[in-house]
N, C-alpha and C positions, 0 to 999 in steps of 0.2 A: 103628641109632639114628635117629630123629627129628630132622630138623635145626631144630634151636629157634629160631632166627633166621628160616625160612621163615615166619614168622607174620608179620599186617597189624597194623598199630596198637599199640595199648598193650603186648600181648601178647609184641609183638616184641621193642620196646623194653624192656621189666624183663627179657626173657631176654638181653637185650646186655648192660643191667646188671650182671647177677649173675655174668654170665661174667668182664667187667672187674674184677670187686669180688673175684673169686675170684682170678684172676691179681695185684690190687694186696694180697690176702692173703698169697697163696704169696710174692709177693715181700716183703712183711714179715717171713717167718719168723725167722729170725732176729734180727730188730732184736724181738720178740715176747717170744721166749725170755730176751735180755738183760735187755730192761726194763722188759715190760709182763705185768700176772699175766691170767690165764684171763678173770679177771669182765672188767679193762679193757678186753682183745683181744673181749669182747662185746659190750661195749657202745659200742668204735669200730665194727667190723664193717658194723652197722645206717648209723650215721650216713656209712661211706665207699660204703654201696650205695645209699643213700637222694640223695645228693649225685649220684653220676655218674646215675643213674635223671633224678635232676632237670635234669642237664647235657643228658643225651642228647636228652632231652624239649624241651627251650628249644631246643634247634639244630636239630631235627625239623619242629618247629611255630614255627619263627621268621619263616614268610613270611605265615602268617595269624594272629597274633598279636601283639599291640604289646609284651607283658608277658614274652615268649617273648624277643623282639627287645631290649629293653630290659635283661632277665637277661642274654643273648649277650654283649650289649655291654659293660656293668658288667663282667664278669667279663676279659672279653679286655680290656679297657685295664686290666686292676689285675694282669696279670699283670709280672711285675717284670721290667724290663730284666737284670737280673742272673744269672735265674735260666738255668740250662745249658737244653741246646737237649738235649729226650727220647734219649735211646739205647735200644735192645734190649738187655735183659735177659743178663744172662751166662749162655751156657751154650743159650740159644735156638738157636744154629746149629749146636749138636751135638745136635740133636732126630733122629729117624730121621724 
């Protein structure tokens, strides 16, 4: 297989995207099934790949960019003191 990440630019980035977007999918499965029906889970989908696509993109291009820099910032101070500190995924270290 092609390593989809080996790409320069834009290219690169939306396939980092999509890879992110697919793993914060798989990890919603469940929370999915519970509470959200098929059309919902389609029309979040777009807007949680469209978001990190755009994250990725601001922190790529944040050293020649003001707007890049500006987004970066915005968003890291609105991050809440409150919120837990990321873990790995249950079940990630019994991968082969």
């Amino acid at each position: 297989m092609k390593d989809p990440f080996n790409q320069k630019g834009m290219e690169g980035m939306r396939n980092y995207a999509k890879y992110i977007a697919m793993v914060v999918r798989n990890a919603m499965e469940d929370f999915h099934c519970k509470h959200l029906s098929d059309e919902q889970m389609a029309e979040l989908n777009p807007i949680i790949r469209n978001a990190i696509y755009t994250a990725i993109y601001a922190f790529e291009s944040r050293k020649d960019s003001k707007m890049s820099e500006a987004f970066l910032d915005f968003h890291c101070m609105s991050i809440p003191k409150y919120w837990e500190e990321p873990e790995l995924l249950p079940g990630f270290g019994d991968l082969p």
